[in-house]
OpenMM code with the backbone's topology and positions (N, CA, C; nanometers):
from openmm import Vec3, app, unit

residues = "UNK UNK UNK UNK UNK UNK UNK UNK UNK UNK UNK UNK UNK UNK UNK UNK UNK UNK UNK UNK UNK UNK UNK UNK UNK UNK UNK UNK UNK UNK UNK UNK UNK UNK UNK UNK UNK UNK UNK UNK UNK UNK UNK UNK UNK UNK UNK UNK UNK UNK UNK UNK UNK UNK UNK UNK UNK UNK UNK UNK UNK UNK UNK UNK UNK UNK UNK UNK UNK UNK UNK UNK".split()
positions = [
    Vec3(0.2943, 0.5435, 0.1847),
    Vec3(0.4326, 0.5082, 0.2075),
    Vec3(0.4413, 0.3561, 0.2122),
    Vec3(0.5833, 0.2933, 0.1641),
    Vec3(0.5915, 0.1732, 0.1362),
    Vec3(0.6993, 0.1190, 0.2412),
    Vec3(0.6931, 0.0388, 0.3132),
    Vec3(0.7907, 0.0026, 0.3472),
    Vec3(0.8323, -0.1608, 0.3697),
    Vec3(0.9593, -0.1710, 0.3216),
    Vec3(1.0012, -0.3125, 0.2508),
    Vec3(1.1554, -0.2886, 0.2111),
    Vec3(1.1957, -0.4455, 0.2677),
    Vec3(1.3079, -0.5083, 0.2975),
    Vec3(1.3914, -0.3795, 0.3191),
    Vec3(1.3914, -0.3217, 0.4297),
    Vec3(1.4754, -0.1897, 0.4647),
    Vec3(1.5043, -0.0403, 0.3975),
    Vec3(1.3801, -0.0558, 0.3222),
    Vec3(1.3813, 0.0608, 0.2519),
    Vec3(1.1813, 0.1244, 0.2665),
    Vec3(1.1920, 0.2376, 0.2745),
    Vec3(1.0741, 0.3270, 0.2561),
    Vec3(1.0771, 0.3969, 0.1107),
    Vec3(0.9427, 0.3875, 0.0855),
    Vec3(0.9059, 0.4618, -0.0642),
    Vec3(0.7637, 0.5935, -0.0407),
    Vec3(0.8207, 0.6661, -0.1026),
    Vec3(0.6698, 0.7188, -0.0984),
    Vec3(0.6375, 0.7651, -0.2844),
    Vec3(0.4719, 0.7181, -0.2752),
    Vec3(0.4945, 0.7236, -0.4411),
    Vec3(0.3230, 0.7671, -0.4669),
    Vec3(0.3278, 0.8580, -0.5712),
    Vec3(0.1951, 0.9091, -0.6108),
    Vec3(0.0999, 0.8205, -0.6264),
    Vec3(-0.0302, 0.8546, -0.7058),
    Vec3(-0.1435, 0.7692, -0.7446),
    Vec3(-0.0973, 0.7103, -0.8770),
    Vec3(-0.0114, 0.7101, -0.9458),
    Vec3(-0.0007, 0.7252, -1.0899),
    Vec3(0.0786, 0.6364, -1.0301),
    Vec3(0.1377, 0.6306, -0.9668),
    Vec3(0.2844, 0.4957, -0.9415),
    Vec3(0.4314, 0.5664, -0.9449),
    Vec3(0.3760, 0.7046, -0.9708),
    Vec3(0.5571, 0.8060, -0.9780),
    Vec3(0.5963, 0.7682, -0.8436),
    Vec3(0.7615, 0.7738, -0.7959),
    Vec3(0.7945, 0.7554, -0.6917),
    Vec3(0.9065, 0.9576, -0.6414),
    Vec3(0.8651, 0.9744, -0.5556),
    Vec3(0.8424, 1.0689, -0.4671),
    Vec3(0.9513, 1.1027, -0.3948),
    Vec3(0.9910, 0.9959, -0.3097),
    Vec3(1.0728, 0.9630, -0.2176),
    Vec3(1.1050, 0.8148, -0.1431),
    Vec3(1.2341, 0.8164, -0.1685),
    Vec3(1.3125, 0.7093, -0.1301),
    Vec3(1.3980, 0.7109, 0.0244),
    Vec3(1.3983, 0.6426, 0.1233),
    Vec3(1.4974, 0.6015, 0.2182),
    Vec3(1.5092, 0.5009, 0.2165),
    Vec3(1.6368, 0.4779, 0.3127),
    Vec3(1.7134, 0.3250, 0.3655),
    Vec3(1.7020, 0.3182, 0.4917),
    Vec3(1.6628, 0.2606, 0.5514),
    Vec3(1.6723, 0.2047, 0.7207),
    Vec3(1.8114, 0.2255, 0.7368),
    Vec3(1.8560, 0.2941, 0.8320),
    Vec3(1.9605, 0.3030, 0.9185),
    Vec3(1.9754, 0.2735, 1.1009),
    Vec3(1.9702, 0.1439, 1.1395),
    Vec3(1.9276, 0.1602, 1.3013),
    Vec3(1.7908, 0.1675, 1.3130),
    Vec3(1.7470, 0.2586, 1.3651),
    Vec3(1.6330, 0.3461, 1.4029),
    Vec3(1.5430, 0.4360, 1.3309),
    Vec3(1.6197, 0.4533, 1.1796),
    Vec3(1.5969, 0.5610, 1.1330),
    Vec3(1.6219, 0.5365, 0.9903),
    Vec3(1.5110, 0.6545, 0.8685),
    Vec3(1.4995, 0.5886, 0.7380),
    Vec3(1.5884, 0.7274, 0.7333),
    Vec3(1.6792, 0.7370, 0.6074),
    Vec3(1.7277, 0.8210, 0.5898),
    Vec3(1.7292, 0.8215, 0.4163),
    Vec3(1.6818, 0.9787, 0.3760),
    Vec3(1.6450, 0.9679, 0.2459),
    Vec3(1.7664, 1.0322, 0.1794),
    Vec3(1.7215, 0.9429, 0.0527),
    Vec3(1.7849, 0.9273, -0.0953),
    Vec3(1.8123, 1.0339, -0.1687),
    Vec3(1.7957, 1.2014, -0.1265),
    Vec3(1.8303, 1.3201, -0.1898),
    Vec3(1.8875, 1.2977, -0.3769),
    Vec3(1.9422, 1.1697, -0.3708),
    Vec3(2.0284, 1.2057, -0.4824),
    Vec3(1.9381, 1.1406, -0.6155),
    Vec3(1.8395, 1.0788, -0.5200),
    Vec3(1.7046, 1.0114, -0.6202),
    Vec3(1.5666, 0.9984, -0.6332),
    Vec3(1.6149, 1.1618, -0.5880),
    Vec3(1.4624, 1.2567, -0.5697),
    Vec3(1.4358, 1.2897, -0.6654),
    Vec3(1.3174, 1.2864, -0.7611),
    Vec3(1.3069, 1.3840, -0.8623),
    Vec3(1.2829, 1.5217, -0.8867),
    Vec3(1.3767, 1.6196, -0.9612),
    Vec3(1.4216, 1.7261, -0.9361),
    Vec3(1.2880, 1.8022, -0.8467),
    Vec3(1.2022, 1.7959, -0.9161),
    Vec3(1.0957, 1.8959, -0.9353),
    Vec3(1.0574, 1.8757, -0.7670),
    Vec3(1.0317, 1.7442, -0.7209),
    Vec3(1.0389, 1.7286, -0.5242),
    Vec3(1.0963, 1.8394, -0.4387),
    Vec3(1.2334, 1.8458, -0.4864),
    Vec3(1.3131, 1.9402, -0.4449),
    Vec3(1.2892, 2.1130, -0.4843),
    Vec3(1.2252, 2.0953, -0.5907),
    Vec3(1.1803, 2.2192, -0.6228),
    Vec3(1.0722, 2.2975, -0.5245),
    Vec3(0.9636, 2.1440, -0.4725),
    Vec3(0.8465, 2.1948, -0.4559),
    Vec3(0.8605, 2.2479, -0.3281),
    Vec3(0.9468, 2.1489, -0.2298),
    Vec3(0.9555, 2.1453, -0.0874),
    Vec3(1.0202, 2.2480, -0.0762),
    Vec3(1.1577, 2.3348, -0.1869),
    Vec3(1.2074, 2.4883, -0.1494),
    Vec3(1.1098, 2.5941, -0.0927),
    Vec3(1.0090, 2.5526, -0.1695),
    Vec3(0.8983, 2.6800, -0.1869),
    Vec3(0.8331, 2.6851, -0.0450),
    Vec3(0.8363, 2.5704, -0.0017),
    Vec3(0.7316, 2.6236, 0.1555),
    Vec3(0.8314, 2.6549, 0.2771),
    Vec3(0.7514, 2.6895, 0.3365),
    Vec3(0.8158, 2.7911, 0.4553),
    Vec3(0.8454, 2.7013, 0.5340),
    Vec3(0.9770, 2.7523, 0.6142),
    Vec3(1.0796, 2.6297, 0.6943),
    Vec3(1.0098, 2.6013, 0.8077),
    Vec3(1.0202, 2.4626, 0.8237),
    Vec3(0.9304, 2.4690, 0.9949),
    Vec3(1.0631, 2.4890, 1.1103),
    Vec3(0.9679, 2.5019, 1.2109),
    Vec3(1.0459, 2.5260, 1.3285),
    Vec3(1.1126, 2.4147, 1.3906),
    Vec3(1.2457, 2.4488, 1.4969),
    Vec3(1.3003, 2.3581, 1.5479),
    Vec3(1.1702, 2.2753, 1.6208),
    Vec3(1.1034, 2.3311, 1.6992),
    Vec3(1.0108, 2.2522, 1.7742),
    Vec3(0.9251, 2.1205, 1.6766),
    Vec3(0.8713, 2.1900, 1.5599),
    Vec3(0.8567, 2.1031, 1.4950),
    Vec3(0.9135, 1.9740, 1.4479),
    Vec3(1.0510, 2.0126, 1.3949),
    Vec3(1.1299, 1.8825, 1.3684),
    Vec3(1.1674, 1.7875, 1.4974),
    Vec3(1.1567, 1.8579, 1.5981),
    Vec3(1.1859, 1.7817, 1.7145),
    Vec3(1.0626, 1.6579, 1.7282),
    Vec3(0.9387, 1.7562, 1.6318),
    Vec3(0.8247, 1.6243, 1.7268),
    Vec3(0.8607, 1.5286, 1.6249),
    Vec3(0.8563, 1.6464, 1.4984),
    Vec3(0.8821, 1.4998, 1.3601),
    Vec3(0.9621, 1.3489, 1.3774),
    Vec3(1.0609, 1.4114, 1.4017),
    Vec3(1.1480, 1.3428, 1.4246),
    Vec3(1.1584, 1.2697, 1.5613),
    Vec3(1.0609, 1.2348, 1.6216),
    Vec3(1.0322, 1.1556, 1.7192),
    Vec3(1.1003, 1.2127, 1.8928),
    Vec3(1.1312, 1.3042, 1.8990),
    Vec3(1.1679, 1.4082, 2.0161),
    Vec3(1.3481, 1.3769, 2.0130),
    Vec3(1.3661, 1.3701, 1.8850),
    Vec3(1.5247, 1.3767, 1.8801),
    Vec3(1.5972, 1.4566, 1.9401),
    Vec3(1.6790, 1.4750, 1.9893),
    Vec3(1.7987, 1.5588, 2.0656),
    Vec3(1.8380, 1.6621, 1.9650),
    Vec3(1.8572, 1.8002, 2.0653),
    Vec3(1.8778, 1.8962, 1.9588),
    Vec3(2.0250, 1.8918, 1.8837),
    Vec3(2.1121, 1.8456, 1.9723),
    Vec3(2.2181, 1.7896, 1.9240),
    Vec3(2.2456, 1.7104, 1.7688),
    Vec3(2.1555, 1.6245, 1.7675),
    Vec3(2.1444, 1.5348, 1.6695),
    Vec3(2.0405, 1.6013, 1.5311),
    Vec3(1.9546, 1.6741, 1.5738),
    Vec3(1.8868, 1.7839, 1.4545),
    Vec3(1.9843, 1.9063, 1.4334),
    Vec3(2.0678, 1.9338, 1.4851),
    Vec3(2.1605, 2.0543, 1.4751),
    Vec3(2.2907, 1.9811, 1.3820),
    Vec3(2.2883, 1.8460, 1.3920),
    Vec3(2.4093, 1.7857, 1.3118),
    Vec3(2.3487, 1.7026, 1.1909),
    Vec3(2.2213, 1.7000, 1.1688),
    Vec3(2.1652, 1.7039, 1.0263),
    Vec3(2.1291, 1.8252, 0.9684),
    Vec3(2.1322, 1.9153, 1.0364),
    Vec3(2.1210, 2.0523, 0.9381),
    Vec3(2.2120, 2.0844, 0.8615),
    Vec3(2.3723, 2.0813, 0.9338),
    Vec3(2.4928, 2.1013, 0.8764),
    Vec3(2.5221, 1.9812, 0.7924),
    Vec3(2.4626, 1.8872, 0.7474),
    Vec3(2.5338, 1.7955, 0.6946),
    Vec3(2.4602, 1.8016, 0.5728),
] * unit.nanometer
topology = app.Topology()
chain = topology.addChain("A")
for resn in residues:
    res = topology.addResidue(resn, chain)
    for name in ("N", "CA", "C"):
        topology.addAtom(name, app.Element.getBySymbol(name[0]), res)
């Protein structure tokens, strides 16, 4: 992962790029719309993690605040 002038990258061995965010505050928030398709393809396929999980992911975020990125 890359991170520079307010943006995060994540990008293969080959130099393909993966995934994109923007710093928001506290928080990188990704680029969905400049994902390449097949990303989105891959990440459908695995099995959803649990709230507990995203809670740690996401740095012990409030369920409040993971319950209002789900819907969005």
């Amino acid at each position: 992962m890359i991170f520079k002038d307010g943006k995060a990258t994540v990008e293969l061995a080959d130099g393909s790029r993966v995934l994109s965010a923007i710093k928001s505050r506290k928080m990188y928030i990704v680029e969905l719309d400049k994902m390449p398709p097949k990303t989105l393809t891959v990440q459908s396929n695995r099995k959803s993690a649990s709230f507990d999980i995203w809670h740690q992911c996401l740095a012990h975020t409030g369920a409040d605040t993971i319950c209002e990125m789900i819907s969005k």
